[in-house]
Backbone as JSON, one array per atom type, in Angstrom:
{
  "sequence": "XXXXXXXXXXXXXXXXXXXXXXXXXXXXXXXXXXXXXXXXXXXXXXXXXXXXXXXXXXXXXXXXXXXXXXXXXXXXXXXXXXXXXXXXXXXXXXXXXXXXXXXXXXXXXXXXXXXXXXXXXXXXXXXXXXXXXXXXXXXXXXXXXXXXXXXXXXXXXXXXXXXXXXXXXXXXXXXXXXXXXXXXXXXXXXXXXXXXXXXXXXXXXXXXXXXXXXXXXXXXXXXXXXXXXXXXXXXXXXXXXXXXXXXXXXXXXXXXXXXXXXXXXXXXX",
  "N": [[22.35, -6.84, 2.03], [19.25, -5.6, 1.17], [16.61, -5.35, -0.39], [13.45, -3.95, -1.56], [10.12, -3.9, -2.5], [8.16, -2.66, -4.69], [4.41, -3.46, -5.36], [2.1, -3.37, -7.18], [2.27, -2.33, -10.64], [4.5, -2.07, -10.6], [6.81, -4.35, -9.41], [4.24, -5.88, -10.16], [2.89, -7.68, -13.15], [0.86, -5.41, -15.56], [-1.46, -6.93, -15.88], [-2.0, -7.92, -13.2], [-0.15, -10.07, -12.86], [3.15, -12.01, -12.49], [6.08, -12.38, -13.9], [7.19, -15.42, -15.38], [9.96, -14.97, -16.24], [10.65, -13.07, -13.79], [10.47, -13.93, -11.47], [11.66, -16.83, -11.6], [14.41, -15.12, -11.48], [14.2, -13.3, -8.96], [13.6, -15.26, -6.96], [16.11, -16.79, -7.24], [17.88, -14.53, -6.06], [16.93, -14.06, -3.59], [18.22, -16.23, -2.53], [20.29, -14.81, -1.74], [20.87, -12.56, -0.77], [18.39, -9.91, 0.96], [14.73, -9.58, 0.14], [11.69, -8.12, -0.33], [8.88, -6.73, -0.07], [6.85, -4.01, -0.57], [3.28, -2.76, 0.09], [0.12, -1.35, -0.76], [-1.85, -3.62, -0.55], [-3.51, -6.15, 1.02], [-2.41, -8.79, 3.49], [-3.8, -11.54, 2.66], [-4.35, -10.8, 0.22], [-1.91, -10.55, -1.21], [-0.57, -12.65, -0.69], [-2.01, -14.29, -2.18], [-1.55, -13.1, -5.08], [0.92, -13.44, -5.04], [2.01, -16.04, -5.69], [4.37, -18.54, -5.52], [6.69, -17.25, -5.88], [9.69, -16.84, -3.85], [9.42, -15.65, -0.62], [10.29, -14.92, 2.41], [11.57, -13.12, 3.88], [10.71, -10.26, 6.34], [7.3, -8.75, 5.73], [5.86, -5.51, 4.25], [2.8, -4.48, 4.11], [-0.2, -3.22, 3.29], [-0.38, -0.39, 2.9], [1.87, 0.14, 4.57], [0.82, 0.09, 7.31], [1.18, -2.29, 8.31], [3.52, -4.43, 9.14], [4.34, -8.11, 8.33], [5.48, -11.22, 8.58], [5.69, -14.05, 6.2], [4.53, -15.78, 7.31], [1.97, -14.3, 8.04], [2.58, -13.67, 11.01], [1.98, -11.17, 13.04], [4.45, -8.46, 13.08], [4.02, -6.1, 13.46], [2.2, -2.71, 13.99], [0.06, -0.3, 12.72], [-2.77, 1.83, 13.6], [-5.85, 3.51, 13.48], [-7.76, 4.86, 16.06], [-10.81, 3.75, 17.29], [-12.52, 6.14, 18.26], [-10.92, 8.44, 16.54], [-11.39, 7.46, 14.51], [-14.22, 7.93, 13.9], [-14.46, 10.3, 13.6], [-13.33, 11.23, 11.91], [-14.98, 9.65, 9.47], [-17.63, 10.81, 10.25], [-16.72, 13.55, 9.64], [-16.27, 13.44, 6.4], [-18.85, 12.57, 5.93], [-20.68, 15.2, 6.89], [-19.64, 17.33, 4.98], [-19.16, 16.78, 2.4], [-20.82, 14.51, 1.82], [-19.41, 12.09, 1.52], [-18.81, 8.53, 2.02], [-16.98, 5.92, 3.44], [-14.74, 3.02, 3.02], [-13.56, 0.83, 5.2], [-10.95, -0.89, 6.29], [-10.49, -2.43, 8.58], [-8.81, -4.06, 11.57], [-9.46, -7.3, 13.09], [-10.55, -10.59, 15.56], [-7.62, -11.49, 14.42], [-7.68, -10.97, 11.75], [-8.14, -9.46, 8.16], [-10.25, -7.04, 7.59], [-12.43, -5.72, 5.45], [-14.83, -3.3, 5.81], [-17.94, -2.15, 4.23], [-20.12, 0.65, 3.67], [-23.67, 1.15, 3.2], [-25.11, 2.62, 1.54], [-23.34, 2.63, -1.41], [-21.7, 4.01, -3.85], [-20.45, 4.62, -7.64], [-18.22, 3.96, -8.24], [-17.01, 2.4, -5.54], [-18.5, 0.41, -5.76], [-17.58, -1.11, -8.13], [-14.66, -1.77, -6.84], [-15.39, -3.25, -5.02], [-16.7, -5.54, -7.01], [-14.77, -6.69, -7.98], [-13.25, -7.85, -6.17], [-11.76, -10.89, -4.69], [-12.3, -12.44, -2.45], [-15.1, -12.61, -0.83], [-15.31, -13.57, 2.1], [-14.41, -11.56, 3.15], [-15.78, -9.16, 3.21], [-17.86, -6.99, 4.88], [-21.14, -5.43, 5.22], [-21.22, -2.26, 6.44], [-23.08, -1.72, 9.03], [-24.08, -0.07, 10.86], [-22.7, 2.14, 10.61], [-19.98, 3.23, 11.32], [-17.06, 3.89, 12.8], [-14.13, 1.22, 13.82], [-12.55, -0.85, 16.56], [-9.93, -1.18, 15.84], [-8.38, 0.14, 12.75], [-7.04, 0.04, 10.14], [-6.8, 1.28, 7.7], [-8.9, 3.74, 6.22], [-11.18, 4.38, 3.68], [-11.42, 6.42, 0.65], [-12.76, 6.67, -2.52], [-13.32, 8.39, -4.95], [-14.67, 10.87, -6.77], [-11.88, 13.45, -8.39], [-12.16, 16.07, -7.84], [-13.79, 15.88, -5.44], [-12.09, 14.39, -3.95], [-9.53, 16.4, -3.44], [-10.97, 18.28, -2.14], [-11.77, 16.52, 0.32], [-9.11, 15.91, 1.44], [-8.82, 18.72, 1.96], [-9.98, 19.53, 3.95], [-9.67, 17.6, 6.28], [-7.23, 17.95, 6.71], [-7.04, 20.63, 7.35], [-8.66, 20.29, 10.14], [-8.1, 17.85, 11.56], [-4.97, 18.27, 11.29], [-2.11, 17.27, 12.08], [-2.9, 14.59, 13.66], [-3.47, 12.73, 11.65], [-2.65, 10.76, 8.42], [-2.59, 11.52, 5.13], [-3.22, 10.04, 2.07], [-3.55, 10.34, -1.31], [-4.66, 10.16, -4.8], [-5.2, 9.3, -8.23], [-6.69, 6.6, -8.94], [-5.07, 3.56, -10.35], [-6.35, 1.37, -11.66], [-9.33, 1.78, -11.47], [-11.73, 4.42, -12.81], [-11.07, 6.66, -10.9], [-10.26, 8.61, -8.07], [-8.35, 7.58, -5.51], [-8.4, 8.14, -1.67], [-6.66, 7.59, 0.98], [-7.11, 7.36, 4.47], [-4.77, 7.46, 6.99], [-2.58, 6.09, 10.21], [-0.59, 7.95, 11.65], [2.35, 6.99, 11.82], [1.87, 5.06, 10.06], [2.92, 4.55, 7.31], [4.76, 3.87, 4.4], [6.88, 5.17, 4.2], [8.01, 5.02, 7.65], [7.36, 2.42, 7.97], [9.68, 1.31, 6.24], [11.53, 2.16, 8.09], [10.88, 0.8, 10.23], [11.51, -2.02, 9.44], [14.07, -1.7, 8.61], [15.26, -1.63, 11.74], [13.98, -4.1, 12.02], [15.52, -5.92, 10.89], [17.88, -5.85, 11.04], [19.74, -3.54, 8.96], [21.45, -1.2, 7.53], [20.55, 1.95, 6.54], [21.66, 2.68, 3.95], [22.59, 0.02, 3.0], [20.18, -0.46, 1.71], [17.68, -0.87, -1.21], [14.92, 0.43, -3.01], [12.13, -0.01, -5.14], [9.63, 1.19, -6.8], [7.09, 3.0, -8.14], [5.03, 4.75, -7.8], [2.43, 7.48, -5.84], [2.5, 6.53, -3.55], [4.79, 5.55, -2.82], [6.9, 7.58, -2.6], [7.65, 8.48, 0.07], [9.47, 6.23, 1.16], [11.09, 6.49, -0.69], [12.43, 8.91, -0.1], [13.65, 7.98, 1.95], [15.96, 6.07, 1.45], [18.44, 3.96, 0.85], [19.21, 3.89, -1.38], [17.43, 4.19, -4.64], [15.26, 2.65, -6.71], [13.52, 3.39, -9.99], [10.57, 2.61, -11.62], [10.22, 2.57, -15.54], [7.89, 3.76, -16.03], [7.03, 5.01, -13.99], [5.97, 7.69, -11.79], [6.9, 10.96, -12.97], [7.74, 12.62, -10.35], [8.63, 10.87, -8.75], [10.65, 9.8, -10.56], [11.81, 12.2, -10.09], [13.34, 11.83, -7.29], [14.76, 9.61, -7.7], [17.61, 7.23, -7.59], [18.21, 5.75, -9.76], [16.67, 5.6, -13.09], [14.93, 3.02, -14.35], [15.32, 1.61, -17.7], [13.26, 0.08, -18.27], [9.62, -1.03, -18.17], [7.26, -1.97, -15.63], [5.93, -4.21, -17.0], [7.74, -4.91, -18.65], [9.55, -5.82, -17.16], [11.18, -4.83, -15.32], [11.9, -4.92, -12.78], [12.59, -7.43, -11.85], [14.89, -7.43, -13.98], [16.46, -5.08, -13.26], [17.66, -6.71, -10.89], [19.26, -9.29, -11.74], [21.52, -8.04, -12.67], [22.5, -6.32, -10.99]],
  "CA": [[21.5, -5.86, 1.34], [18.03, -5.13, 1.67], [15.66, -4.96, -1.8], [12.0, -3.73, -1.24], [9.45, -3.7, -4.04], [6.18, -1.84, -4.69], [3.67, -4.48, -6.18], [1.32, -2.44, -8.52], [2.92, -1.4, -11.79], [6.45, -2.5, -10.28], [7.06, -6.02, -9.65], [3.42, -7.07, -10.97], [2.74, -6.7, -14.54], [-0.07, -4.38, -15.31], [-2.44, -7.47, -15.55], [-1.27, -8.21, -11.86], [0.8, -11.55, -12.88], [4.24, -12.19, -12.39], [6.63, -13.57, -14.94], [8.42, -16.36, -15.07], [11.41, -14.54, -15.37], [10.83, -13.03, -12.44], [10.03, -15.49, -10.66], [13.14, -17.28, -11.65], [15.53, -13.88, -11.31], [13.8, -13.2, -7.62], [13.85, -17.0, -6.19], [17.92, -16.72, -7.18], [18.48, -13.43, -5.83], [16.37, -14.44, -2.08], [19.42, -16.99, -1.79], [21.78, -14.11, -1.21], [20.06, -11.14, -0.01], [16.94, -9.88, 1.91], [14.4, -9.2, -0.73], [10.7, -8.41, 0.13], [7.72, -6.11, -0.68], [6.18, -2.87, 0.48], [2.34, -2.36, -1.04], [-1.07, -1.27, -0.15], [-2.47, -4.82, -0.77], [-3.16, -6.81, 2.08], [-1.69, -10.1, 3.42], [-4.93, -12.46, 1.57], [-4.15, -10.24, -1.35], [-0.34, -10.73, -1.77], [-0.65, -14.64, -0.73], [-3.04, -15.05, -3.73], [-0.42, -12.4, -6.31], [2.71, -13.87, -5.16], [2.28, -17.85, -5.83], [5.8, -19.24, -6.51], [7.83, -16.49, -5.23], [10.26, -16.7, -2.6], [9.72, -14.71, 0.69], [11.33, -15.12, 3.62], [11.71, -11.74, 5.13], [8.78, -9.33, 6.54], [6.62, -7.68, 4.38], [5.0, -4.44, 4.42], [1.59, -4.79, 3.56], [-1.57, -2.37, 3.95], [0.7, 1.21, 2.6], [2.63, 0.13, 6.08], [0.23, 0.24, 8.64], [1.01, -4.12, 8.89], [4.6, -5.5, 9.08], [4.06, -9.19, 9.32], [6.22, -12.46, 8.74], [5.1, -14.53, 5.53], [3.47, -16.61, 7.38], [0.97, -13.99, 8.67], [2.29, -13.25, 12.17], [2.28, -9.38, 12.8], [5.34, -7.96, 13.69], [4.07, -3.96, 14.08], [0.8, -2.71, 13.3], [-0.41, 1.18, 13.12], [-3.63, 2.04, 13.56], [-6.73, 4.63, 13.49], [-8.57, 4.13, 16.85], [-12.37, 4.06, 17.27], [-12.68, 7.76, 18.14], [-10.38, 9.49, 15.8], [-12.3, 6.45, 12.28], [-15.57, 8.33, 13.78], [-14.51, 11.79, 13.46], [-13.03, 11.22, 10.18], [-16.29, 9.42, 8.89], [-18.69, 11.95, 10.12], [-16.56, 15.04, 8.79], [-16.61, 13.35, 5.29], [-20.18, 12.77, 5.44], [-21.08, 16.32, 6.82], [-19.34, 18.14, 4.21], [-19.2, 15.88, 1.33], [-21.62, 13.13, 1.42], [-18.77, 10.48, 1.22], [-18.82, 7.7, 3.26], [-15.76, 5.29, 3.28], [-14.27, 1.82, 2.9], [-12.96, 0.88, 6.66], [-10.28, -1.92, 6.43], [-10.34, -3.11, 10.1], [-8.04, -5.71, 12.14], [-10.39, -7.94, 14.14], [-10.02, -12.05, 15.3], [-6.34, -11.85, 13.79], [-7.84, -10.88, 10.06], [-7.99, -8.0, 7.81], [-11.98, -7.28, 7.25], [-13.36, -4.95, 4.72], [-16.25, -2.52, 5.66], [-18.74, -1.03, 3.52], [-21.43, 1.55, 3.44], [-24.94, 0.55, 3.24], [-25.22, 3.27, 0.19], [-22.12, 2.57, -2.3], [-21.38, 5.02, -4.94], [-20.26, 3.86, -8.84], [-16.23, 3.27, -7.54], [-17.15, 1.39, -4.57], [-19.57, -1.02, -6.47], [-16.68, -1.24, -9.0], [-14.09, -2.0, -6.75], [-16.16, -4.6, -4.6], [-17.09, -6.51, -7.74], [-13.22, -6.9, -8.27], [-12.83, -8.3, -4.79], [-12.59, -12.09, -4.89], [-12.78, -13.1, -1.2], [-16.07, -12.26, -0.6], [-15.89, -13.62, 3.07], [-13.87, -10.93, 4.02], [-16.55, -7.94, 3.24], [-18.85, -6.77, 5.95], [-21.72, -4.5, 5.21], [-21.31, -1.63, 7.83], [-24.65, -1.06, 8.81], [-24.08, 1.41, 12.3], [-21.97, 3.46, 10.11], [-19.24, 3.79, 11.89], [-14.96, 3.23, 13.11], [-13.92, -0.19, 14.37], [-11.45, -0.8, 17.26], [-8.68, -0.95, 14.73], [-8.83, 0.38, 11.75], [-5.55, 0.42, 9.43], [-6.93, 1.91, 6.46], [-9.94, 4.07, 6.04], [-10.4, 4.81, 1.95], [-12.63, 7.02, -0.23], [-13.14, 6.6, -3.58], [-14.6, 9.9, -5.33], [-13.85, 11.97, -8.32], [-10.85, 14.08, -7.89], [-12.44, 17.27, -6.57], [-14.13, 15.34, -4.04], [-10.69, 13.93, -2.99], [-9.06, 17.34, -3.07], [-11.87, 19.05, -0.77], [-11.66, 16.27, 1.54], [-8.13, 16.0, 1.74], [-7.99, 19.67, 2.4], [-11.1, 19.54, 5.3], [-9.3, 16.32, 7.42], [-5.67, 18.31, 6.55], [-7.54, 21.38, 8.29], [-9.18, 19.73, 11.11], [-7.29, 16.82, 12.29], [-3.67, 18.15, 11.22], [-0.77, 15.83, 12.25], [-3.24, 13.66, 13.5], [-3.53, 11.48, 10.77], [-1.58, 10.73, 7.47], [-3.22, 11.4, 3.96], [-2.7, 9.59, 0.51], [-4.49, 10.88, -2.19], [-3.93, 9.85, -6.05], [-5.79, 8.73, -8.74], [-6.33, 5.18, -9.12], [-4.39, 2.91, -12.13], [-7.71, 0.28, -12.42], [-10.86, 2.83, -11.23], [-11.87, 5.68, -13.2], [-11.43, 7.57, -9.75], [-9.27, 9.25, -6.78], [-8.4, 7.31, -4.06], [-8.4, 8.92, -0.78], [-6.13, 6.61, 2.15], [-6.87, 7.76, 5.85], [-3.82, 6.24, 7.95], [-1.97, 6.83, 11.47], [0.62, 8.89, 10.67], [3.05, 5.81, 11.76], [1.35, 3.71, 9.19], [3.12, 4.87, 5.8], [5.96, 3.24, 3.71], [8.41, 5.33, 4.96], [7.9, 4.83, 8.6], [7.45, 0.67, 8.14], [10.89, 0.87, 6.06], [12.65, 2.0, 9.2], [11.53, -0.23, 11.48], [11.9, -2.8, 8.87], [15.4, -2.01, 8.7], [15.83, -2.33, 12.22], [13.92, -5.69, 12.75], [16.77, -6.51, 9.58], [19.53, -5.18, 10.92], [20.24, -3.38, 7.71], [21.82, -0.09, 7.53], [19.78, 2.62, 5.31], [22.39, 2.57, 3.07], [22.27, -1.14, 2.19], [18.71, -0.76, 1.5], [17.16, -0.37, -2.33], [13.73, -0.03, -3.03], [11.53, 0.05, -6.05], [8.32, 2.01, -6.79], [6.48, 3.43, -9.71], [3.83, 5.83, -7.87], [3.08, 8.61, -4.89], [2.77, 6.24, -1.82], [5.99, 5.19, -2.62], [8.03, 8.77, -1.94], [8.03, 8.79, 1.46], [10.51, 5.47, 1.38], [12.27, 6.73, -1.74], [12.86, 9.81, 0.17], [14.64, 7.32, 2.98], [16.27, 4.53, 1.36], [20.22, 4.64, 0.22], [19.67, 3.68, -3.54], [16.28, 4.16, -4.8], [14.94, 2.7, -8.08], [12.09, 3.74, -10.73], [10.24, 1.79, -12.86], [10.05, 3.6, -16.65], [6.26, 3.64, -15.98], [6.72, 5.61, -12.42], [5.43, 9.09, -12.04], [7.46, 11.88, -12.74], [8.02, 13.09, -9.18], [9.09, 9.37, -7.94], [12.0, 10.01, -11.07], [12.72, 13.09, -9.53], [13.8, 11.26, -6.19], [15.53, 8.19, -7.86], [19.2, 7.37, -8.15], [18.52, 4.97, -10.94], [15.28, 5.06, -13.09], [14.94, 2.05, -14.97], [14.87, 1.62, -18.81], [12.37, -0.94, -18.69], [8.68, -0.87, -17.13], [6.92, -2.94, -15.23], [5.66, -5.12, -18.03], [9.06, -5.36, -19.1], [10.33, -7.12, -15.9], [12.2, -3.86, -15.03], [13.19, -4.93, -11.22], [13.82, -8.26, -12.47], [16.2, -7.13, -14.73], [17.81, -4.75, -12.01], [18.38, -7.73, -9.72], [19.96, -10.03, -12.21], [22.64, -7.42, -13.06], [23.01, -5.97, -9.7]],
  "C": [[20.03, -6.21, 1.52], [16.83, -4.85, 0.26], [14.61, -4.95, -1.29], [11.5, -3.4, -2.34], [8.32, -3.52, -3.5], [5.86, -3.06, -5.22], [3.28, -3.52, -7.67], [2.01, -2.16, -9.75], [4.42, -1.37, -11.38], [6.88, -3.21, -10.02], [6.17, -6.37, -10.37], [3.01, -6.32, -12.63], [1.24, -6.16, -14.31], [-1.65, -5.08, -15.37], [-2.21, -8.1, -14.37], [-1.01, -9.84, -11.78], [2.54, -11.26, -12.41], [4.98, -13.18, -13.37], [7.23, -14.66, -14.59], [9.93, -16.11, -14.81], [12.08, -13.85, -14.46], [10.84, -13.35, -11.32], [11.55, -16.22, -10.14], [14.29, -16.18, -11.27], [15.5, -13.86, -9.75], [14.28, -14.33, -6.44], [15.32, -16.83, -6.2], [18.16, -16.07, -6.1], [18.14, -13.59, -4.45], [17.07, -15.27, -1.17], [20.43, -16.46, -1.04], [21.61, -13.22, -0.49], [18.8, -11.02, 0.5], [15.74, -9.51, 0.97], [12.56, -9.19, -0.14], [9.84, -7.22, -0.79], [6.54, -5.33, 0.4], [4.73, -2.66, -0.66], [0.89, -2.29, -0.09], [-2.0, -2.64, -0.18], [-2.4, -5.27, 0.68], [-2.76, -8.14, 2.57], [-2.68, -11.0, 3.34], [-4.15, -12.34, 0.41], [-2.81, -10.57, -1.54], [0.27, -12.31, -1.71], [-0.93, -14.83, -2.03], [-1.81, -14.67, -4.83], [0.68, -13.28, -6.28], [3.56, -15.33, -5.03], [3.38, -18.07, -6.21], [7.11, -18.43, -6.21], [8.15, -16.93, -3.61], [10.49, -15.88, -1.45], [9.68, -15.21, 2.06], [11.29, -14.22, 4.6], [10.23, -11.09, 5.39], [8.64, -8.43, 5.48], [6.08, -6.7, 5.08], [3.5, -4.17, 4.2], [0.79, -3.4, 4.21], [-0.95, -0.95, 3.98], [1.12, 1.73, 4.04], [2.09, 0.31, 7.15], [0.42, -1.14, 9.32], [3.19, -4.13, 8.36], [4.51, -7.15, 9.54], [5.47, -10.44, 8.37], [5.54, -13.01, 7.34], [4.1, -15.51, 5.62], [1.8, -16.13, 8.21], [1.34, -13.8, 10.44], [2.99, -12.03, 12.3], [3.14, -9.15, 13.81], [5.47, -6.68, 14.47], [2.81, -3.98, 13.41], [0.9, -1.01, 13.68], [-1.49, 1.62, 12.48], [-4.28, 3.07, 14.11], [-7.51, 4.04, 15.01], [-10.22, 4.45, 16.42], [-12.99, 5.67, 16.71], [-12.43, 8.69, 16.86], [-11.33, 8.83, 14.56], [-13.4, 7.64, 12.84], [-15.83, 9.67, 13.28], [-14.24, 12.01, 11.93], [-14.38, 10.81, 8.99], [-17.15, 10.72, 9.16], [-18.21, 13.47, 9.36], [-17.25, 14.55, 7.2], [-18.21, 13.22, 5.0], [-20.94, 13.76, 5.69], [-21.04, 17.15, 6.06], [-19.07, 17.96, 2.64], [-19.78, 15.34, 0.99], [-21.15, 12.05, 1.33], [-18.36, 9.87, 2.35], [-17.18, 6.5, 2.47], [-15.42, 3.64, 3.85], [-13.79, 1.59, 4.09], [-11.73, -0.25, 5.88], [-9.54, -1.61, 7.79], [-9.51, -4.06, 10.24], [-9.07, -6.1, 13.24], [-10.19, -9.35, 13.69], [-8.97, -11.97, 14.23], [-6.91, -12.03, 11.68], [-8.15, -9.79, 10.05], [-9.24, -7.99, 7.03], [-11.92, -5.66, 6.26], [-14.39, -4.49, 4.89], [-16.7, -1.41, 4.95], [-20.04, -0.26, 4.01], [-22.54, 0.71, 3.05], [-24.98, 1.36, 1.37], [-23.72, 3.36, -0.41], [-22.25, 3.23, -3.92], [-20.61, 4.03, -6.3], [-19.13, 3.37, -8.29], [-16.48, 2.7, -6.8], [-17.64, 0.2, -5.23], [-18.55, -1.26, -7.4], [-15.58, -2.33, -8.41], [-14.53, -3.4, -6.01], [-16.18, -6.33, -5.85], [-15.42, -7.38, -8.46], [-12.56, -7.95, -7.04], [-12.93, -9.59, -4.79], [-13.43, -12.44, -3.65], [-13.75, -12.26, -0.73], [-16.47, -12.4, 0.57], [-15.39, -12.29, 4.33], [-14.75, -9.18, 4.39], [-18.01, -7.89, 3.77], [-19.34, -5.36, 5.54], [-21.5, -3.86, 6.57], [-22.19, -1.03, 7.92], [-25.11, -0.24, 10.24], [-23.51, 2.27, 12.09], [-21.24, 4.12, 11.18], [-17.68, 2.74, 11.89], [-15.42, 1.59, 13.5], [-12.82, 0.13, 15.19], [-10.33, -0.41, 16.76], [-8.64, -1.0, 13.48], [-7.58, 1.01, 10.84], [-5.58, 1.06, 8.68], [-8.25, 2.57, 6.07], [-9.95, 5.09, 4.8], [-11.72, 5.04, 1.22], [-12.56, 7.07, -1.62], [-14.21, 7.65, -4.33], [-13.65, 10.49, -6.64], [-12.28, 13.22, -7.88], [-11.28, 15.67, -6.95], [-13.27, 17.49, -5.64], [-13.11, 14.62, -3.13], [-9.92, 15.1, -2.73], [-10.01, 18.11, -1.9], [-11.99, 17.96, 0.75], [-10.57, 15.7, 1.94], [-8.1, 17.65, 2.87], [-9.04, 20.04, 4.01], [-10.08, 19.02, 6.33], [-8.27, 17.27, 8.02], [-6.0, 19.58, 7.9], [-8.25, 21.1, 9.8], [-8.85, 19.0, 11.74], [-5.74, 16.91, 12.05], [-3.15, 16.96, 11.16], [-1.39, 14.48, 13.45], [-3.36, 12.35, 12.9], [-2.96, 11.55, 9.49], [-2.7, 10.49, 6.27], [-2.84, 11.08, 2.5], [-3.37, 9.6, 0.37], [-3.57, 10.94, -4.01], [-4.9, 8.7, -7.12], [-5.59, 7.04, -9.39], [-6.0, 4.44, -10.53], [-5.92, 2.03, -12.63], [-9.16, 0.74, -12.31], [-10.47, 3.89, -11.88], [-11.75, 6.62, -11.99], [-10.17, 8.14, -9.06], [-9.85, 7.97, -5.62], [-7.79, 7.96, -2.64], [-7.93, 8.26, 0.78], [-6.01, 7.37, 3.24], [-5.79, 6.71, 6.8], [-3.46, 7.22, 9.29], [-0.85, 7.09, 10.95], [2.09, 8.29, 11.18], [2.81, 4.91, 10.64], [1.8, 3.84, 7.79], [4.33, 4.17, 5.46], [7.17, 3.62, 4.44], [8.87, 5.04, 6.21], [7.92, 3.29, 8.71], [8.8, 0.5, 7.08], [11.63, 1.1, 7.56], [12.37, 1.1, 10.35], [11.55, -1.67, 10.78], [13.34, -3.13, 9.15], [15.99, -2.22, 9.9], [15.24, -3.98, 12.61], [15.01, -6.3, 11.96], [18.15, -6.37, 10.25], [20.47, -4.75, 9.93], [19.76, -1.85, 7.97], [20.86, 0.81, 6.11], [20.69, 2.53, 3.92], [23.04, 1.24, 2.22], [20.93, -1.24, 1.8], [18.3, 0.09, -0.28], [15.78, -0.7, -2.4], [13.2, 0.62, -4.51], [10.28, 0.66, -5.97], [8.22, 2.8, -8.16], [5.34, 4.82, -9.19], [4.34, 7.06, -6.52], [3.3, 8.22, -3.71], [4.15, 5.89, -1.91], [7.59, 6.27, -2.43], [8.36, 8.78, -1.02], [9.45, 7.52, 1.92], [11.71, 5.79, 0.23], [13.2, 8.31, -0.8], [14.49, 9.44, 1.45], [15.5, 6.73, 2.72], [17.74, 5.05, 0.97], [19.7, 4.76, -1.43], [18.03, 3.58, -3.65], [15.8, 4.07, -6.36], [13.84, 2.62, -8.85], [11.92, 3.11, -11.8], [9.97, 2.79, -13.93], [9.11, 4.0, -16.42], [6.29, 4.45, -15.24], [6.66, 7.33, -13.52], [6.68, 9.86, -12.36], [8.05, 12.47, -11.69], [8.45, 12.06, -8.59], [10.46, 9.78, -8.79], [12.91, 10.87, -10.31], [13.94, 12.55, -8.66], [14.52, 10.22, -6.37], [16.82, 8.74, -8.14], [19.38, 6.81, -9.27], [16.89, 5.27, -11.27], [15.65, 4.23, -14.56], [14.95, 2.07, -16.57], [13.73, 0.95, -19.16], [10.79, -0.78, -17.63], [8.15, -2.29, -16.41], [6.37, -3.77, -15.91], [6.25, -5.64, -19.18], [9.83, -6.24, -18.41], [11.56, -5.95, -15.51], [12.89, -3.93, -13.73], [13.24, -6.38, -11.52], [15.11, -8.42, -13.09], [17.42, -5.98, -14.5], [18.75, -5.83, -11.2], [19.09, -8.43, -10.96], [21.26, -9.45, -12.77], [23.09, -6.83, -12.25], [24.17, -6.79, -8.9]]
}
């Protein structure tokens, strides 16, 4: 079997710790089965969260644009090239004014670029950021070679108008998550390659696993996490998860994530 977990509001509690008795439940359960973790965080960020836990198998990292190994060596990657980050930047700043967060792959790390001019949510989320060596003012305003994640931060009906611009203009070009954020007063706005989403890094998860869709359960609480609930055999919801994630579950949990709700799946599973 095959367990995959969201981070956010579904393994981590809602002050992004981990319990002990998940800790302890997890570490057990990694003896018997494949157990890992699908989340927009990136592999810095889930090193630092996930001290003490046991992983073994590949993770998903970066809302699936990175499959890598725990120890950091990338298995699959899907990325925005140069061209297409530039077109996407300049629409948003022709018709909007919003300029956007890059998260680039360059020298085998995952870099952070900002705007010269940063709006209240950007300066918010920055000041949240520990590793400070990883954020590069972008001061030519523009793409990078490879560019996994390119992310706007704006009030909601500046994320709906430039959802519906890109949606109009670059079609099935590129892949859009859009959804207001749990720790910013704001909308976040995720430009990806339309390989680079949860659902698309579960399947080739499952085959670097060799694990049939139908041994595979996964956990999730929000909206990036539909596109793998839509795939998976058994799909389970934290109490906390949206409404429209319930829809799609076979099980939704009694307990939330600050209950230890996929802890206390696995130990009775």
């Amino acid at each position: 079997m095959l367990y995959l977990s969201d981070l956010d509001f579904t393994l981590l509690r809602s002050d992004l710790t981990i319990s002990r008795y998940t800790k302890e439940v997890w570490n057990k359960r990694a003896l018997e089965d494949k157990l890992s973790i699908a989340t927009a965080r990136s592999y810095t960020g889930v090193k630092e969260l996930l001290k003490g836990l046991r992983l073994t198998e590949p993770l998903i990292l970066l809302d699936g644009t990175i499959i890598a190994m725990p120890n950091g060596e990338i298995l699959d990657m899907s990325a925005i090239n140069r061209e297409l980050g530039n077109t996407i930047i300049e629409l948003s700043k022709k018709y909007l004014n919003l300029e956007p967060l890059i998260v680039a792959y360059k020298d085998k790390s995952e870099l952070f670029y900002y705007p010269k001019e940063l709006n209240i949510y950007q300066k918010e989320l920055l000041t949240q950021m520990k590793n400070r060596k990883r954020l590069i003012a972008n001061s030519n305003y523009g793409a990078q070679d490879i560019n996994l994640k390119i992310v706007y931060l704006s009030t909601e009906e500046e994320a709906r108008a430039l959802t519906t611009i890109l949606k109009d203009t670059l079609s099935d070009t590129i892949e859009i998550k859009s959804a207001k954020d749990p720790y910013i007063n704001c909308y976040f706005t995720t430009i990806l390659d339309p390989k680079g989403d949860k659902a698309h890094a579960l399947k080739k998860l499952e085959e670097i696993e060799n694990v049939d869709i139908n041994n595979t359960t996964v956990f999730g609480d929000s909206h990036n996490d539909i596109g793998m609930f839509k795939l998976a055999g058994r799909k389970v919801a934290v109490a906390n998860a949206i409404d429209e994630l319930k829809e799609l579950a076979t099980i939704v949990l009694p307990h939330t994530n600050d209950e230890d709700g996929v802890a206390k799946y696995l130990s009775l599973e």
